[in-house]
C-alpha positions in Angstrom: 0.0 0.0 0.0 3.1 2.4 0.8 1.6 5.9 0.3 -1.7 5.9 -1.1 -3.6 8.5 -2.9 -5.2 11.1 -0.8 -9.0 9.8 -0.7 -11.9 11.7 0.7 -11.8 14.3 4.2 -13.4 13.0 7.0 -17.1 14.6 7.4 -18.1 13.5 10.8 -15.9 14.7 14.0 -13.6 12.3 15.2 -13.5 14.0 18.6 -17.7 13.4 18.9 -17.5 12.2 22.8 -18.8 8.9 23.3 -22.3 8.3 24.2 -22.8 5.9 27.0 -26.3 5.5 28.2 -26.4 2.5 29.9 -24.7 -0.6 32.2 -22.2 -2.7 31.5 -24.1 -5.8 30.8 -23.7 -8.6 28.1 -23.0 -7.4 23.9 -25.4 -5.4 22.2 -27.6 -4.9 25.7 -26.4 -1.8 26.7 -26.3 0.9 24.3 -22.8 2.1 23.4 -21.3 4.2 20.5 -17.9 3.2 19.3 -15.6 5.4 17.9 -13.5 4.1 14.8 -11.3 6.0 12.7 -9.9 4.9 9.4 -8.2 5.5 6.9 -9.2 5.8 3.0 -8.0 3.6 0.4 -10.0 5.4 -2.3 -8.6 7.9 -4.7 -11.9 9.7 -5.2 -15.3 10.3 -4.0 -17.0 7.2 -5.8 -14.4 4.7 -4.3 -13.4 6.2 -0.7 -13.2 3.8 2.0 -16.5 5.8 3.7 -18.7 3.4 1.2 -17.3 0.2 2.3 -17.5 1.0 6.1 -21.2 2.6 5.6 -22.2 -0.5 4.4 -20.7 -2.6 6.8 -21.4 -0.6 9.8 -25.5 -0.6 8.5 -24.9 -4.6 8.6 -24.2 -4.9 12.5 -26.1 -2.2 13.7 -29.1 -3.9 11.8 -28.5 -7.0 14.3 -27.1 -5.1 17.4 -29.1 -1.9 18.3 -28.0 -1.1 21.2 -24.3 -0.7 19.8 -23.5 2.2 17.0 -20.3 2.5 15.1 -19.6 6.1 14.6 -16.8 5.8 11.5 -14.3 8.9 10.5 -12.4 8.5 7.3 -9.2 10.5 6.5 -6.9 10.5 3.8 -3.2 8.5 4.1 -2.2 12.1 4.3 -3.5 13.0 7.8 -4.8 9.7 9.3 -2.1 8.8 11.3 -1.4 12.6 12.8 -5.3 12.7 13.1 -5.5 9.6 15.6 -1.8 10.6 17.1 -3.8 14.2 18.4 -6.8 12.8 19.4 -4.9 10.2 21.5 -2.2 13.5 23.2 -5.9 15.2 23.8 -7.5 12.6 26.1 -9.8 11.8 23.4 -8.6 8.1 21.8 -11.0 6.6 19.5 -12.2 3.4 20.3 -10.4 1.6 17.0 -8.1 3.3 14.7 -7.3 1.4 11.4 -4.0 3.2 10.5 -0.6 2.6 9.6 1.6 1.5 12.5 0.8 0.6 16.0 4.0 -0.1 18.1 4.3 3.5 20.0 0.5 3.0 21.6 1.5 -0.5 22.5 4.5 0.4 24.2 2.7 3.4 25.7 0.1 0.8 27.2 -2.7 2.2 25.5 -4.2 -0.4 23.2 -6.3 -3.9 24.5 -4.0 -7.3 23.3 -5.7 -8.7 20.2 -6.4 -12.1 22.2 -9.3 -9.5 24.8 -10.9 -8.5 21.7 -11.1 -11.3 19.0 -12.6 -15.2 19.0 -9.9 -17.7 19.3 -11.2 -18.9 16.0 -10.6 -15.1 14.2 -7.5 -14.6 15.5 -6.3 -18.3 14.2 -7.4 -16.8 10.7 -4.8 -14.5 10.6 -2.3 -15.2 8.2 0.9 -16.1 11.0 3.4 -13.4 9.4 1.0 -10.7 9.9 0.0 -11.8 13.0 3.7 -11.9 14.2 4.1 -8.5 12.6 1.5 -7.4 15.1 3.3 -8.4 18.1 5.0 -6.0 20.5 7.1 -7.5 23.1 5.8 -10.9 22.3 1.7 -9.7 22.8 -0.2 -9.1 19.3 -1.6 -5.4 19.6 -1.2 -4.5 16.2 -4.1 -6.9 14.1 -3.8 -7.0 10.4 -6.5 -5.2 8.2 -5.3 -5.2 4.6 -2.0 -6.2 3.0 0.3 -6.1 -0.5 3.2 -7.6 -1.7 5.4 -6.4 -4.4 6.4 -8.5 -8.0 7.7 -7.4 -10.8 5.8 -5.2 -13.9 7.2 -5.3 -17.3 5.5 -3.9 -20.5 4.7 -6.7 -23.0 4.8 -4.1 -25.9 8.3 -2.6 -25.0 9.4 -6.1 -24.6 8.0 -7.8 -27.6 9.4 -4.5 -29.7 12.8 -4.9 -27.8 12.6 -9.3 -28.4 13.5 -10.0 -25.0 11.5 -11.7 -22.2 11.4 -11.2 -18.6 14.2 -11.4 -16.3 14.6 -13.9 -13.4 18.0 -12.7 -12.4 19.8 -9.3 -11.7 22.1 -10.2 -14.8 18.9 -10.5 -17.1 17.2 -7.7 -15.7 20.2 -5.6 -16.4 20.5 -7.1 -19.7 16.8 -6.4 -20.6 17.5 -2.6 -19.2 20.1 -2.3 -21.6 18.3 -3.7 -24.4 15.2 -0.9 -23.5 17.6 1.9 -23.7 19.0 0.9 -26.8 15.2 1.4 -28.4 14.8 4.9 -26.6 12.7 3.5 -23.9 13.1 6.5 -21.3 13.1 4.2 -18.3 14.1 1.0 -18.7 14.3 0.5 -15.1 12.1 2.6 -12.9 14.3 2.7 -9.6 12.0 4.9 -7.1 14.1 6.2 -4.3 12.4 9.2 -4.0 11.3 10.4 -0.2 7.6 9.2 -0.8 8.3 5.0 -0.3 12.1 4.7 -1.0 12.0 2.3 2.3 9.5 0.1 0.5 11.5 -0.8 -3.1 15.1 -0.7 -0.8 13.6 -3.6 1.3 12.7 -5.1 -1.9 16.1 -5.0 -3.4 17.6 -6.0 -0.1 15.9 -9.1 0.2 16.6 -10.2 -3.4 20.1 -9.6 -2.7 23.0 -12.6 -2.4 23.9 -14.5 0.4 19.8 -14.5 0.9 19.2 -11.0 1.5 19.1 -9.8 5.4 16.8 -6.6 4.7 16.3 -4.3 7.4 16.7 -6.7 10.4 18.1 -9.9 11.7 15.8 -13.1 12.5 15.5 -12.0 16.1 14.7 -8.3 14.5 18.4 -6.8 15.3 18.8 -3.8 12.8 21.4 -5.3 10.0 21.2 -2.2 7.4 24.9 -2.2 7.2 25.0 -5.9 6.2 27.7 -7.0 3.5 24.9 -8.7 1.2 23.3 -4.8 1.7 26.2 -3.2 0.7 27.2 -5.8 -2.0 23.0 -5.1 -3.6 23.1 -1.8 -3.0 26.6 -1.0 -4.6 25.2 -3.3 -8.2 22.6 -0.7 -7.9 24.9 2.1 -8.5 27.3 0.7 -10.9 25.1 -1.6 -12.7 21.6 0.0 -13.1 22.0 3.7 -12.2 25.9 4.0 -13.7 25.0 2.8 -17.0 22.1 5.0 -17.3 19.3 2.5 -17.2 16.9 4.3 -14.4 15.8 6.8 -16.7 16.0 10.7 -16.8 15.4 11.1 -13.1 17.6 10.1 -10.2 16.4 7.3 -8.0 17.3 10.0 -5.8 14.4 12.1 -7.0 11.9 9.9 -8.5 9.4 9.0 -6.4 6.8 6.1 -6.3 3.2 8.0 -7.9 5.5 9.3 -10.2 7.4 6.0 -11.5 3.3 4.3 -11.3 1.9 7.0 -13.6 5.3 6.6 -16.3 4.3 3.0 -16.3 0.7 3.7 -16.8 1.9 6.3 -19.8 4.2 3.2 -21.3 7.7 5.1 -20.3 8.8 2.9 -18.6 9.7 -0.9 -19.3 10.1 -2.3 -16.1 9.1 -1.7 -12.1 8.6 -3.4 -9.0 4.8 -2.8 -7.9 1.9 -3.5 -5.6 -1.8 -4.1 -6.3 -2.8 -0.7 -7.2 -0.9 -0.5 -10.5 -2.8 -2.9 -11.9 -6.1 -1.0 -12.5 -3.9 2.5 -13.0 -1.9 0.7 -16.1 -4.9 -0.8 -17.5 -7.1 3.0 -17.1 -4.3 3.5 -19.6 -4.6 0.3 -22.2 -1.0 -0.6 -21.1 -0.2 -4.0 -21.8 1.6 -5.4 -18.7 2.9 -8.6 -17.5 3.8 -9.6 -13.8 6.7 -11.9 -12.6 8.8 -12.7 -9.5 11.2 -10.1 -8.4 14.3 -11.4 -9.8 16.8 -12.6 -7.3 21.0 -12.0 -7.0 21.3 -15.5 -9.1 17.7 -16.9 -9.6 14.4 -16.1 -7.7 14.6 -13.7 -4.7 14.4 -15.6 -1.4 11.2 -13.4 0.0 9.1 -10.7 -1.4 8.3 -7.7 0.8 4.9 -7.4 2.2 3.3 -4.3 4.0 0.3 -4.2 5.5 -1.7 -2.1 7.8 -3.2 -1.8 11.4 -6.0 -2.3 13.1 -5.7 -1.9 17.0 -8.2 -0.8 19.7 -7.8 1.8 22.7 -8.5 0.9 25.9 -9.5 4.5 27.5 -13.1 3.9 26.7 -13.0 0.5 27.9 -15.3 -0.7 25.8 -13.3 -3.9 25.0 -16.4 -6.1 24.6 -18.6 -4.5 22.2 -15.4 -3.5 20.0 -14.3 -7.3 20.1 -18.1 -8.2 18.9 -17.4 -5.5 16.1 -14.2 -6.9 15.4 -15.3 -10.4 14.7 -17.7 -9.4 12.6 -15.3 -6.7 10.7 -13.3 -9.8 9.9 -15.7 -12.1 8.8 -14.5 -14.1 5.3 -17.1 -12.0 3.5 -16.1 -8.6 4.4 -12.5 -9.2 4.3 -13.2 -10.6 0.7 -15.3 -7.2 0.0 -12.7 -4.7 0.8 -10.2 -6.6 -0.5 -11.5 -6.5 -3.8 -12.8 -3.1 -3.5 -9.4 -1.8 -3.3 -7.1 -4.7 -5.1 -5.5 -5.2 -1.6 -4.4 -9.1 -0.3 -6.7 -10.5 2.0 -5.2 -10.6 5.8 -7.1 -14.0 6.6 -6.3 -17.6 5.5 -10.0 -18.4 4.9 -10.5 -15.6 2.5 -7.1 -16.4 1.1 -8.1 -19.1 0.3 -11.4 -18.1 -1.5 -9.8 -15.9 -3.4 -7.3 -18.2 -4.3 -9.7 -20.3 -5.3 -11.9 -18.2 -7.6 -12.1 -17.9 -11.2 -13.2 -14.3 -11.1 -10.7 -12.4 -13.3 -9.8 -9.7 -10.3 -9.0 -12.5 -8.6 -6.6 -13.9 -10.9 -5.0 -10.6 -11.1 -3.8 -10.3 -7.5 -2.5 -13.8 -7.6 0.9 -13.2 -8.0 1.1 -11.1 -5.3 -1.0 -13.4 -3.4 1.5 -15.9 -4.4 4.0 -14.3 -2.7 2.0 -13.2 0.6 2.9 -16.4 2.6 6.8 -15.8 2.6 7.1 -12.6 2.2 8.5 -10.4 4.9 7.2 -7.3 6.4 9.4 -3.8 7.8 9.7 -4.2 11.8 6.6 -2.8 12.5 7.0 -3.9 15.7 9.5 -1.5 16.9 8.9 1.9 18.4 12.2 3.1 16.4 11.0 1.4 12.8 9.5 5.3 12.1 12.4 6.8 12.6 14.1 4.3 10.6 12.1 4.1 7.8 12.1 8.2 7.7 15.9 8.2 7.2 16.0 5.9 4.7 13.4 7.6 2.6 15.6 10.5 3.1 19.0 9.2 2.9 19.0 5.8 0.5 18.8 7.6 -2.7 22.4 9.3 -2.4 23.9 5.2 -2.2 23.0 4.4 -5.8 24.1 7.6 -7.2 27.4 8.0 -9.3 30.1 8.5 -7.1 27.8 7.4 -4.0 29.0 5.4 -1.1 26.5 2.5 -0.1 28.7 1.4 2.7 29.1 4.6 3.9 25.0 5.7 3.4 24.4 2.4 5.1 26.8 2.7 8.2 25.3 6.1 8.9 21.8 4.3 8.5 22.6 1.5 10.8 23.8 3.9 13.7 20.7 6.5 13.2 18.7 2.8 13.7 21.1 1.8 16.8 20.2 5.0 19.0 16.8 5.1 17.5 16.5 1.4 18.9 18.4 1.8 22.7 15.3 1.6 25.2 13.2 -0.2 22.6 11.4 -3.2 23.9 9.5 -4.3 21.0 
């Protein structure tokens, strides 16, 4: 998902105070409004994440009156710093559905997932995402929507070029070259940009030799500095961006929207994308193909997968009604509904499967990435310092792959901003 388009404001308050009218007796028999505020997944008025959660909320309230969900949509843009206030004025919603959860675990704020969800929901949980929900071993953070990344090529540069798709660095370099030589103005897109440059770096990092370490360790120590990192990051620089295969704009400077919407023009012959580029390239009648990220030497070990958070706050203390909600909010039906609303992965195994399953042609689509969903790995969400982190690298990666960069030197100075950011974390 990485930075999505800005979607439709918010048009009820967020800071409404909750009405509480009666006793604390069994679900749905004393009547209770929770607060949820989410975030929209729509790029315009006609697709904005309000719909979905209209419907849905008209659904449960229709078989528990005595429990209304009040729901507050807000663009990627301001989500996150809208629930962040609301939480520093003594005003926490019941549920926010945002984009990282770690600091209001640590801070103590949120319920653990196993007070609010049915044993039998939280066993649907995919288990990477579920472990990507855990702070200091308790799941707090609980999945709502996730993407993985594969590669795009375009089948009419290719077929004009004679060359196929790449399933090794070598290849993909070699196809690049090929692109270039037919005036294909980017024959790698190689986003680095500020926008998501932590979300294609992870991507490279893990398709890198020796296996790839990304961003941490198996027991989540920060790594960035890593030989295979330097060794990936440094075949960036010399063999993509050095022999002018990235196109007119430095990594540097070209940022994620930007790098979508030269694909979707057909200026660009290959990219590593999520979910959402799907329908923007086809808007355009670009002719597309999707494949594995190519590896160091053959297939990349893991894919990167991102997804986002759904947690609840406990300063209402309405942990039962939420939990009711939240059973229902993950249902196999509704997590199929938003999921192919918005071309996201589904975040349960059941509706995994279904989609897996299903003959429809959006399905089909998102199999590739859904493909990759079960190994991929996520950024150490988990971690209070992972913002801080990931803000550095968005700022600072795109200088390693630049003629005349250092990578060992970017990455050293990465890996120490991560060391202090992490002293005194306990996730």
């Amino acid at each position: 998902m990485g930075r999505r388009t800005a979607g439709t404001i918010a048009v009820v308050s967020a800071l409404g105070m909750t009405a509480v009218l009666g006793g604390c007796g069994s679900t749905g028999s004393s009547d209770v409004t929770l607060r949820l505020v989410a975030a929209d997944y729509g790029d315009s008025a006609a697709n904005s994440s309000k719909k979905y959660w209209d419907t849905l909320v008209k659904a449960y309230e229709s078989k528990h009156p005595g429990v209304k969900i009040d729901v507050s949509v807000y663009s990627w843009n301001d989500v996150d710093r809208k629930v962040k206030d609301m939480v520093a004025a003594g005003h926490a919603p019941d549920m926010a559905q945002i984009g990282a959860y770690a600091d209001y675990a640590a801070a103590g704020k949120l319920y653990p997932a196993s007070e609010l969800l049915s044993i039998r929901t939280q066993a649907d949980f995919l288990s990477q995402l579920s472990e990507a929900g855990q702070w200091n071993h308790t799941q707090y953070g609980i999945p709502f929507a996730a993407s993985t990344r594969v590669l795009f090529y375009n089948k009419t540069l290719f077929a004009k070029a004679g060359i196929t798709p790449p399933t090794t660095w070598d290849e993909l370099a070699a196809d690049a070259g090929t692109l270039k030589d037919k005036g294909v103005k980017y024959p790698f897109a190689l986003p680095l940009g500020p926008e998501e440059a932590q979300a294609e770096t992870m991507q490279w990092l893990l398709s890198g030799a020796s296996g790839g370490t990304g961003y941490t360790d198996d027991i989540g120590t920060y790594t960035i500095d890593s030989a295979p990192n330097v060794e990936t990051l440094t075949w960036l620089r010399d063999d993509l961006v050095g022999k002018g295969l990235t196109g007119p704009v430095a990594p540097a400077k070209l940022n994620r929207a930007d790098a979508f919407a030269a694909f979707a023009d057909g200026q660009v012959g290959m990219l590593n994308g999520h979910p959402t580029l799907i329908q923007q390239a086809e808007k355009k009648g670009v002719k597309f193909g999707m494949v594995p990220m190519p590896g160091r030497t053959g297939k990349a070990r893991a894919s990167m997968g991102v997804a986002d958070w759904m947690m609840a706050f406990k300063q209402n203390g309405h942990a039962e009604q939420t939990g009711d909600f939240l059973n229902f909010v993950y249902s196999e039906k509704n997590v199929l509904d938003f999921s192919r609303t918005y071309g996201l992965l589904p975040v349960t195994g059941s509706a995994s499967n279904t989609m897996g399953e299903s003959g429809a042609a959006a399905d089909k689509a998102l199999r590739p990435f859904l493909d990759q969903l079960p190994t991929s790995e996520l950024y150490p969400v988990g971690k209070t310092s992972w913002a801080a982190v990931s803000a550095a690298v968005k700022q600072n990666i795109g200088q390693a792959v630049a003629p005349g960069g250092s990578p060992s030197g970017v990455l050293s100075r990465l890996q120490a901003t991560a060391t202090a950011a992490d002293s005194g974390d306990a996730g």
